[in-house]
C-alpha positions as CSV (number, residue, x, y, z in Angstrom):
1,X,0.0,0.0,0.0
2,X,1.6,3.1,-0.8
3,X,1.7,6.1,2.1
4,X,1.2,9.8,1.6
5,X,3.7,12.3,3.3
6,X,2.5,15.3,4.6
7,X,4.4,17.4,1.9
8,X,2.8,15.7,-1.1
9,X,-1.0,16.1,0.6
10,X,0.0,19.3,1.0
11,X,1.2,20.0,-3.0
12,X,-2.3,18.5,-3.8
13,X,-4.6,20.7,-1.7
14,X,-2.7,24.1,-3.3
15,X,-3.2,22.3,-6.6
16,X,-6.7,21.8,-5.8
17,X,-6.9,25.7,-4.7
18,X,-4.9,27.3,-7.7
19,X,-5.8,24.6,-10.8
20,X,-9.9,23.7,-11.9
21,X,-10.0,20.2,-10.6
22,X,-6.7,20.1,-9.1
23,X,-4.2,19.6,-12.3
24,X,-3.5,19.9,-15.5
25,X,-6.7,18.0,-17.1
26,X,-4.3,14.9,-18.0
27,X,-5.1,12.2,-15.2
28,X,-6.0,12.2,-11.1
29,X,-4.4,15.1,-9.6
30,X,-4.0,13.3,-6.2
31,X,-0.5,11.4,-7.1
32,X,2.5,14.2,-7.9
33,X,5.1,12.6,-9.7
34,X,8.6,13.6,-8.5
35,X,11.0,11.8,-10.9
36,X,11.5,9.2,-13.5
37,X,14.2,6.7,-14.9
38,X,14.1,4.2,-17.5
39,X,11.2,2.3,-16.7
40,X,10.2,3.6,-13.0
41,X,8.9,6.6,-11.3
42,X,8.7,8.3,-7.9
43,X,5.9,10.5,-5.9
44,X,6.9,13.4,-3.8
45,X,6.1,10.8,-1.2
46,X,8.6,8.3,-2.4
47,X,6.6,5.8,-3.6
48,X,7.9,4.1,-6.4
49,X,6.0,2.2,-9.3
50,X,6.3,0.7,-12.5
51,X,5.0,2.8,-14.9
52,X,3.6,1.9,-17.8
53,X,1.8,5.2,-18.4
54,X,5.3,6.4,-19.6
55,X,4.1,10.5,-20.2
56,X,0.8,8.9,-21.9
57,X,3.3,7.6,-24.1
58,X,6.3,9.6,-25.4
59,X,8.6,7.6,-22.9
60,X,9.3,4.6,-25.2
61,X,13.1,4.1,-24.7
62,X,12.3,5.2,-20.5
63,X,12.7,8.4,-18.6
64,X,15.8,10.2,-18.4
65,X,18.1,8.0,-21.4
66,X,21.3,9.8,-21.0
67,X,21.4,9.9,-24.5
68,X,18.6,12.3,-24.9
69,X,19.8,14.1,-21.9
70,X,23.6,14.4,-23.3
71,X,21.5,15.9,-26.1
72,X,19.1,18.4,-24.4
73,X,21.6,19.9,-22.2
74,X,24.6,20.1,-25.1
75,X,21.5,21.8,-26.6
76,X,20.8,24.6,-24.1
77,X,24.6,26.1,-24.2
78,X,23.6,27.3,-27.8
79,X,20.1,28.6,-27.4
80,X,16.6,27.3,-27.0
81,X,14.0,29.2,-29.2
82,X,14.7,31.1,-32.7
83,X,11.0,31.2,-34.4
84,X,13.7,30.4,-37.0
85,X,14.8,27.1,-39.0
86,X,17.6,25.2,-37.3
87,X,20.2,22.3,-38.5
88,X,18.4,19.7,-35.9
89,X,14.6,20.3,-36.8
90,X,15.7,20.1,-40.7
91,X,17.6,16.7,-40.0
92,X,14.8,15.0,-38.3
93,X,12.1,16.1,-41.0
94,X,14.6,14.4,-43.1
95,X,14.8,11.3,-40.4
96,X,10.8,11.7,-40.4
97,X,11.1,11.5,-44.7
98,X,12.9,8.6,-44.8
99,X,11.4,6.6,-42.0
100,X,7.5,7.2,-42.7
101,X,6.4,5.8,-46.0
102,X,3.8,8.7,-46.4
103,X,5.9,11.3,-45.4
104,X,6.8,13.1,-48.6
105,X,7.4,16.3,-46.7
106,X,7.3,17.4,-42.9
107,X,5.6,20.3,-41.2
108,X,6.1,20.9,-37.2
109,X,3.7,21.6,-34.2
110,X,4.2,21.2,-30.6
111,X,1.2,19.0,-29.8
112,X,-0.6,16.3,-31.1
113,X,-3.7,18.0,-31.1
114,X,-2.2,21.1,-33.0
115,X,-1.1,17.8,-35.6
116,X,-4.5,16.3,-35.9
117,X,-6.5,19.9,-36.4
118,X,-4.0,20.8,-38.9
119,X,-4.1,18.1,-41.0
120,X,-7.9,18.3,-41.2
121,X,-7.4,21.8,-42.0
122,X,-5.1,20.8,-44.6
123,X,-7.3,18.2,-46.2
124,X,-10.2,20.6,-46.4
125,X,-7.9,23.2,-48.7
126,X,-7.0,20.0,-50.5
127,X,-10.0,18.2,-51.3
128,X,-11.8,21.9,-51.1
129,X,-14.7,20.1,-48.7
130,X,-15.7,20.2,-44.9
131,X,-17.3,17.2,-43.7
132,X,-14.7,14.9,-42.3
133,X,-15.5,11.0,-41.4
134,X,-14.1,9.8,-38.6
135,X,-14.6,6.1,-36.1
136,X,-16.6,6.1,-32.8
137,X,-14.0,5.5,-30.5
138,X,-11.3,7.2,-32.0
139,X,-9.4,9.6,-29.8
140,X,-7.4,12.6,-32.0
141,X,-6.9,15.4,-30.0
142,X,-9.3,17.8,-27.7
143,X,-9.9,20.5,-31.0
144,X,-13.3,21.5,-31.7
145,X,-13.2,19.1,-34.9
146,X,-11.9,15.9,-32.6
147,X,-13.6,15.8,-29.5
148,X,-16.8,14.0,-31.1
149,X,-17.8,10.4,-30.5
150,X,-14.4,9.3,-28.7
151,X,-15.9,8.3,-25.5
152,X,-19.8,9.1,-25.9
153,X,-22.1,8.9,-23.3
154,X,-24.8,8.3,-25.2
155,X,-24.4,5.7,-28.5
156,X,-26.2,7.4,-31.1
157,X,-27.4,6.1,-34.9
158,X,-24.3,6.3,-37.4
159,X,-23.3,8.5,-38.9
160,X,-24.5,10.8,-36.2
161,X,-22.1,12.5,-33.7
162,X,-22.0,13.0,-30.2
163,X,-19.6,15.9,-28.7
164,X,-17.4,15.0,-25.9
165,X,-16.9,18.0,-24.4
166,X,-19.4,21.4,-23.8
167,X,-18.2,24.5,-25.9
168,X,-18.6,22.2,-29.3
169,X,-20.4,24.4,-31.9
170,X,-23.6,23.1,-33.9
171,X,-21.8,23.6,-37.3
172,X,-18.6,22.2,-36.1
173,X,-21.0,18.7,-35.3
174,X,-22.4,18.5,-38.4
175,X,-19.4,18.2,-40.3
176,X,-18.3,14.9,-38.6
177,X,-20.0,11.9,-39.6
178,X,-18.9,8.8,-37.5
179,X,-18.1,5.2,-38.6
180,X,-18.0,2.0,-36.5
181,X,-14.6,1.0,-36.4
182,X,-13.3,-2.7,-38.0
183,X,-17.0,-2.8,-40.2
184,X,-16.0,-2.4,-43.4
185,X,-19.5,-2.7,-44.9
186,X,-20.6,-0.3,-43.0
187,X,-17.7,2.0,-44.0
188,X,-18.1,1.1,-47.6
189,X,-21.5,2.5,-47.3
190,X,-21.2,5.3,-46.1
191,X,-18.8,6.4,-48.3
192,X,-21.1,5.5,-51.3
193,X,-23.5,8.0,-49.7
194,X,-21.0,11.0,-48.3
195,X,-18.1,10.8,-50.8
196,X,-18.8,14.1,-52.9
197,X,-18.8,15.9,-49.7
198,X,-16.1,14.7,-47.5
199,X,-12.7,16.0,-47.0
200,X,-10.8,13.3,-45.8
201,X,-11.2,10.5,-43.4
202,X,-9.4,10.6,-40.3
203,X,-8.7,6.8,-38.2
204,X,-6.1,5.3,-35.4
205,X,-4.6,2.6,-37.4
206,X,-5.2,0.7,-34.1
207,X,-7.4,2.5,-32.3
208,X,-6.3,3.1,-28.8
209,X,-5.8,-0.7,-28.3
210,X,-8.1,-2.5,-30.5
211,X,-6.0,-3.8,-33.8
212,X,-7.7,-3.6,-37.1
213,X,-9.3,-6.9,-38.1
214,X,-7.4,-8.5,-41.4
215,X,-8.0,-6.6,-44.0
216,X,-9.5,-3.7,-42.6
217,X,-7.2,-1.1,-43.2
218,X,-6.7,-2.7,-46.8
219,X,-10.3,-2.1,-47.4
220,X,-10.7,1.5,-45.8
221,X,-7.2,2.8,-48.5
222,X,-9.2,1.0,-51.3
223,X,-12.4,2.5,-50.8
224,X,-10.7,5.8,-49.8
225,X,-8.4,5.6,-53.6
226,X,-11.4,4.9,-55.2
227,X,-13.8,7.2,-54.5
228,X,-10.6,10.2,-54.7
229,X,-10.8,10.5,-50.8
230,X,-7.9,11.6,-49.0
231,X,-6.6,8.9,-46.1
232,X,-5.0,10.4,-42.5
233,X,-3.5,8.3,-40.3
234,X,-3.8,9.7,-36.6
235,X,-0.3,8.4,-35.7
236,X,0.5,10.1,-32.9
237,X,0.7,6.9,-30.7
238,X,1.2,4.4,-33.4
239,X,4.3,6.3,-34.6
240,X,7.6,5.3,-34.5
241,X,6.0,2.5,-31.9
242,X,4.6,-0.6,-33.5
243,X,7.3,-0.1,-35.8
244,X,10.1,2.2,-36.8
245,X,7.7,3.5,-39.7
246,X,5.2,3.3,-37.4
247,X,1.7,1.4,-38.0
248,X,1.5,2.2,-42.1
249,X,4.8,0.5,-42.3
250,X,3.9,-2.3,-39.6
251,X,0.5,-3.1,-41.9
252,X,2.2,-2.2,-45.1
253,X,-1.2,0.5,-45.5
254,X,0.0,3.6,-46.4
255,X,-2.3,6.6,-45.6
256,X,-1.9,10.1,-48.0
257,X,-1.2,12.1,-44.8
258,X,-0.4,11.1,-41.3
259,X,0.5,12.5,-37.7
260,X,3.1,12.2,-35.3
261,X,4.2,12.6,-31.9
262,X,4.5,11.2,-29.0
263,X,7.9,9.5,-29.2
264,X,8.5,11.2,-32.0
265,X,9.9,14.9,-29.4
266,X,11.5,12.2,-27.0
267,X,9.2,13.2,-24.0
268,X,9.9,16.9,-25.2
269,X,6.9,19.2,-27.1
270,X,7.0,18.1,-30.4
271,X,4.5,17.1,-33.2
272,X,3.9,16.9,-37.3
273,X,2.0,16.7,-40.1
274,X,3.5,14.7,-43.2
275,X,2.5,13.6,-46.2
276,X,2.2,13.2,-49.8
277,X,3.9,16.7,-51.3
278,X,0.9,17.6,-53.5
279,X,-1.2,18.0,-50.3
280,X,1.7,19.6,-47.9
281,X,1.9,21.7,-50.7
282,X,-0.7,23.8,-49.2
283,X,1.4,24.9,-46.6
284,X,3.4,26.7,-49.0
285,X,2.0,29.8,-50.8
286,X,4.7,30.2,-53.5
287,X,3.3,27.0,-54.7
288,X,-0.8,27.2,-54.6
289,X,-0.7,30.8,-54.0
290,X,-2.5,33.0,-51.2
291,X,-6.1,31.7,-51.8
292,X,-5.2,28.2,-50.9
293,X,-2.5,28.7,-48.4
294,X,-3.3,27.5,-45.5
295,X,-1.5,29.1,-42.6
296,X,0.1,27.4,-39.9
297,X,3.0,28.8,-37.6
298,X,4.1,28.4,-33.7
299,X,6.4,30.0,-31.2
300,X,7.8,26.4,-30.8
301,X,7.4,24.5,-33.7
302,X,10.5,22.7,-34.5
303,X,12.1,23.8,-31.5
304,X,15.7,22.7,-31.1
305,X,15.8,21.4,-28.0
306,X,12.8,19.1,-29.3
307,X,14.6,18.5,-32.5
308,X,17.2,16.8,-30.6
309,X,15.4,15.0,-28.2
310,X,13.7,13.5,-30.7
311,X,16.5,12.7,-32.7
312,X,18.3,10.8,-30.0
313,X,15.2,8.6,-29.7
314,X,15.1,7.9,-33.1
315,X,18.7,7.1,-33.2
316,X,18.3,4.6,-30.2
317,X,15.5,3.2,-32.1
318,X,17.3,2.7,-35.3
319,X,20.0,-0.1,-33.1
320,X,19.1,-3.7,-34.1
321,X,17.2,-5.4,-31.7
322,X,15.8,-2.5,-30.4
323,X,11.7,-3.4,-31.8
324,X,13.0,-7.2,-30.9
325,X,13.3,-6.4,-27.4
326,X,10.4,-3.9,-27.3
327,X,7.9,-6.5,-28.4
328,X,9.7,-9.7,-26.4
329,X,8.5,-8.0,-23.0
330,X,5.4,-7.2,-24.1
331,X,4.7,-10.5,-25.2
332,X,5.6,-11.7,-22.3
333,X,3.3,-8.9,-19.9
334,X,0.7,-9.9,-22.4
335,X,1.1,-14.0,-21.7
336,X,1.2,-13.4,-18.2
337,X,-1.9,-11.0,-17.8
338,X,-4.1,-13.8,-19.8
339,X,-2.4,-16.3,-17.4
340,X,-3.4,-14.5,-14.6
341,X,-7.0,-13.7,-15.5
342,X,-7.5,-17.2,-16.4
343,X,-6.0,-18.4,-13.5
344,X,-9.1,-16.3,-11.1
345,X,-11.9,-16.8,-13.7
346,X,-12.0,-13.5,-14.5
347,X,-13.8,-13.0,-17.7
348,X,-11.3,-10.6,-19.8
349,X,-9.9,-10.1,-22.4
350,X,-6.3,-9.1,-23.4
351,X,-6.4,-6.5,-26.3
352,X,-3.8,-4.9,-28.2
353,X,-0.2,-5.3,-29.7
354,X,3.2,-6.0,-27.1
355,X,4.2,-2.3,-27.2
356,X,0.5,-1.3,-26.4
357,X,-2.4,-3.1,-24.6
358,X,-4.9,-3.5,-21.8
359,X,-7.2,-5.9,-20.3
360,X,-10.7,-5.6,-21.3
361,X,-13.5,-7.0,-19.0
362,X,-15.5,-8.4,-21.5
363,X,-15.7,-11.7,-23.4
364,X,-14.0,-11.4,-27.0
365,X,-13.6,-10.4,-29.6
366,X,-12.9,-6.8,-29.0
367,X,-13.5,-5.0,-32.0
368,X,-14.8,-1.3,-31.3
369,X,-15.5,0.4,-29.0
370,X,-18.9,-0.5,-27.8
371,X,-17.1,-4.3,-27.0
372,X,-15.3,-2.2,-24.6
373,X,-18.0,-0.6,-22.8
374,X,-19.6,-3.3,-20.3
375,X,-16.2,-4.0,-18.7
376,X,-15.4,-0.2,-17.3
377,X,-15.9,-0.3,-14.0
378,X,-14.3,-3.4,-13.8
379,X,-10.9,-1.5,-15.4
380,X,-11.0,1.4,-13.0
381,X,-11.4,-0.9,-9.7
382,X,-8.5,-2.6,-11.0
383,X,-6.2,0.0,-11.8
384,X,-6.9,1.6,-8.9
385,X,-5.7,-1.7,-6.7
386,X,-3.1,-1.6,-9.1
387,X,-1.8,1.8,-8.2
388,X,-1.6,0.3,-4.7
389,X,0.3,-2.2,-5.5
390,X,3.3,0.2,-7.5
391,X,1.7,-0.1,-10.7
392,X,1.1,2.6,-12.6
393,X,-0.9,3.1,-16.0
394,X,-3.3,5.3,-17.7
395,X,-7.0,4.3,-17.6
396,X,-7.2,1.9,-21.0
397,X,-3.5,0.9,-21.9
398,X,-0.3,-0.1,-20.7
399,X,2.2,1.2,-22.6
400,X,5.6,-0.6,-22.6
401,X,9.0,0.9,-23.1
402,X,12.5,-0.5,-24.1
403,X,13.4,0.4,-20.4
404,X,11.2,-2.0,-18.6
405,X,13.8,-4.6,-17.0
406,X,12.7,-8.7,-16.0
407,X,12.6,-7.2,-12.9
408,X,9.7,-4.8,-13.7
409,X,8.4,-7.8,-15.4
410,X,8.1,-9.8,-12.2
411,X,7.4,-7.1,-10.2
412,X,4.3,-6.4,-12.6
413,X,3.1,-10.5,-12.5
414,X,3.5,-10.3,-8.9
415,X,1.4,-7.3,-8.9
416,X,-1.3,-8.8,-11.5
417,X,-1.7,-12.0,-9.2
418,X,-2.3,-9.6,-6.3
419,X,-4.6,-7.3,-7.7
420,X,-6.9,-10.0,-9.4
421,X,-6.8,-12.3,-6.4
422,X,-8.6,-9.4,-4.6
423,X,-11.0,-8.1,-7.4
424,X,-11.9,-11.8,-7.5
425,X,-12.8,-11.9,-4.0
426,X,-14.2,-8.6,-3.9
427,X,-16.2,-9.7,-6.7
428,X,-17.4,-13.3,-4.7
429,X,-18.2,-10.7,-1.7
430,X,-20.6,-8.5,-3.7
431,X,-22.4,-11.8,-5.3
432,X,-22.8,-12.9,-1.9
433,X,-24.2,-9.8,-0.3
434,X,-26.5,-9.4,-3.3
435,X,-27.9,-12.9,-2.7
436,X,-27.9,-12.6,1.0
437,X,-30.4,-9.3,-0.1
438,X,-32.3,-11.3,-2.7
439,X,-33.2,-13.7,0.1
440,X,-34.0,-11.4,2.4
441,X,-36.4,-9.4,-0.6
442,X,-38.1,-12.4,-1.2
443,X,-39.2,-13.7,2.6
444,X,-40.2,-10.1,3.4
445,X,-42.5,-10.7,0.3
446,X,-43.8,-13.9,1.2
């Protein structure tokens, strides 16, 4: 069980006095992380835990590699900011070019969101459309565009909407229709029926955990070529993860524009748009001139500090055996977790790929997101006896990094066997109780 000093308790009630909700809108405010090393972090109460969360997923090759530090600080000496090009953002566009099999040419942001909400932008000047189509489920950001259908509350009628967050305008809502994800027929339908007035379709080549059935993304870049649709693949946690080329070179399905982030800054602020160079063209007004520009600038983009952060990563990454190792532990995290469910009758489901997956309580197949749905509760009880146990993860995933040692591989096993043990008899306890009430319900109506 992890204790609280009095120092921490008191960092969360100022948070709680200064911040709305007590943080930065990320995840619970009531843990304050102090520090982090390869595959481990520490609270200001010096707890420690395993952490699978990794920065919600920019952490792939740990916290603090001193490679990416060596970087960073040789970095700082010559400056930090210049709103200007520099040598280290031009060399990893060109590391982004030669990696990503749609990336024709490279445009920087700081955040994934500022990614996603650009490249619709830049589709819409392309295609000269509004409507985009996106998949229920799918999370791309917290823009006006992107915050529909990714967790509704309510499951409406396709291709219908539902915002996710208040301060979504009508007209912004009506230009996003919404596909179930891993249903091709339904997909080929609608875009019989919306073709001549989409944009672009946006997807998660595996969204959040849930892999794309065989064939799926095949069929989606057909239908999308055929009816002159332009393809972007949301890559922002897929990239540079499932594979060095990310999940379009993992599949061999290769979208017309796609986004990236994440690991790409090294757990610094960095993002892009890339794509085929007759659509990125856009971004240039020399080329389509100033009716179809579209603008796009930031204080930050391509920083240099990021620049080189990133490019550490992706030099780490680049070392055979890197993706070998990387999907060996998660295979085996993945083995163990069924093992473990199994072994307490738990009804579950393991979902994902070994660099990025979760336990769904629910029987299988896991397809969408509405196979996801029944099992909730379930998740958040036992993440929450997880956290207890020096485990740490966000709410759907656990995302592993090259880091992670055999010992955070036991540690996390040992953990699992805990944790289920007592949701199982937690569950037991509750069907008991609801019997013992049952009983008692039907005497009193005799």
């Amino acid at each position: 069980m992890q204790q609280r000093s009095r120092e921490e308790l008191a960092l969360v009630e100022t948070a709680r006095r200064v911040m709305p909700a007590g943080g930065f809108g990320n995840v619970s405010s009531d843990l304050i992380i102090r520090a982090g090393r390869d595959g481990r972090v520490w609270d200001e109460s010096g707890n420690e835990y395993i952490d699978y969360m990794l920065g919600a997923g920019p952490m792939l090759i740990g916290h603090a590699h001193p490679e990416v530090n060596e970087a960073v600080h040789e970095q700082i000496a010559h400056g930090t900011g210049f709103f200007m090009n520099n040598r280290h953002g031009i060399a990893l566009a060109e590391a982004i070019v030669e990696a990503v099999p749609c990336a024709e040419q490279v445009r920087f942001v700081c955040t994934g969101t500022e990614a996603v909400a650009y490249a619709i932008r830049l589709v819409r000047a392309f295609r000269k459309r509004d409507k985009i189509l996106k998949f229920e489920g799918g999370f791309h950001g917290t823009s006006d565009a992107t915050l529909m259908s990714f967790a509704p509350r309510t499951l409406s009628n396709f291709p219908e909407g539902v915002p996710d967050s208040a301060g979504i305008p009508q007209g912004v809502r009506d230009d996003i229709l919404v596909a179930p994800y891993n249903d091709i027929d339904a997909f080929a339908g609608m875009l019989r029926e919306y073709a001549d007035v989409l944009a672009g379709v946006l997807m998660e080549p595996v969204q959040r955990i849930i892999p794309p059935k065989p064939g799926f993304l095949e069929g989606v870049r057909e239908l999308t070529t055929r009816h002159d649709v332009p393809l972007v693949f949301d890559e922002i946690c897929t990239g540079f993860r499932l594979a060095y080329g990310g999940a379009q070179a993992y599949y061999g399905v290769v979208p017309d524009v796609c986004t990236l982030g994440k690991v790409l800054g090294g757990g610094y602020p960095l993002a892009a748009i890339a794509g085929r160079e007759d659509i990125m063209a856009h971004f240039d007004a020399t080329r389509v001139g100033p009716d179809e520009h579209l603008l796009q600038l930031g204080t930050l983009s391509g920083n240099p500090i990021a620049a080189r952060a990133g490019l550490a990563t992706l030099e780490v990454l680049r070392r055979p055996g890197t993706y070998e190792r990387l999907y060996a532990t998660g295979e085996r995290l993945m083995q163990g977790l069924t093992e473990r469910l199994a072994e307490q009758r738990i009804e579950a489901t393991v979902v994902g790929l070994p660099p990025w997956f979760d336990a769904v309580f629910a029987r299988g197949p896991i397809e969408n997101y509405r196979d996801v749905l029944p099992g909730s509760a379930q998740t958040e009880r036992f993440n929450a006896l997880l956290l207890e146990r020096g485990v740490l993860k966000v709410k759907t995933r656990y995302a592993v990094s090259t880091a992670h040692t055999e010992q955070d591989v036991a540690d996390t096993l040992d953990a699992w066997s805990s944790a289920l043990a007592a949701l199982s008899a937690e569950r037991s306890a509750s069907l008991i109780h609801a019997g013992a009430i049952d009983r008692s319900n039907r005497r009193n109506t005799i």
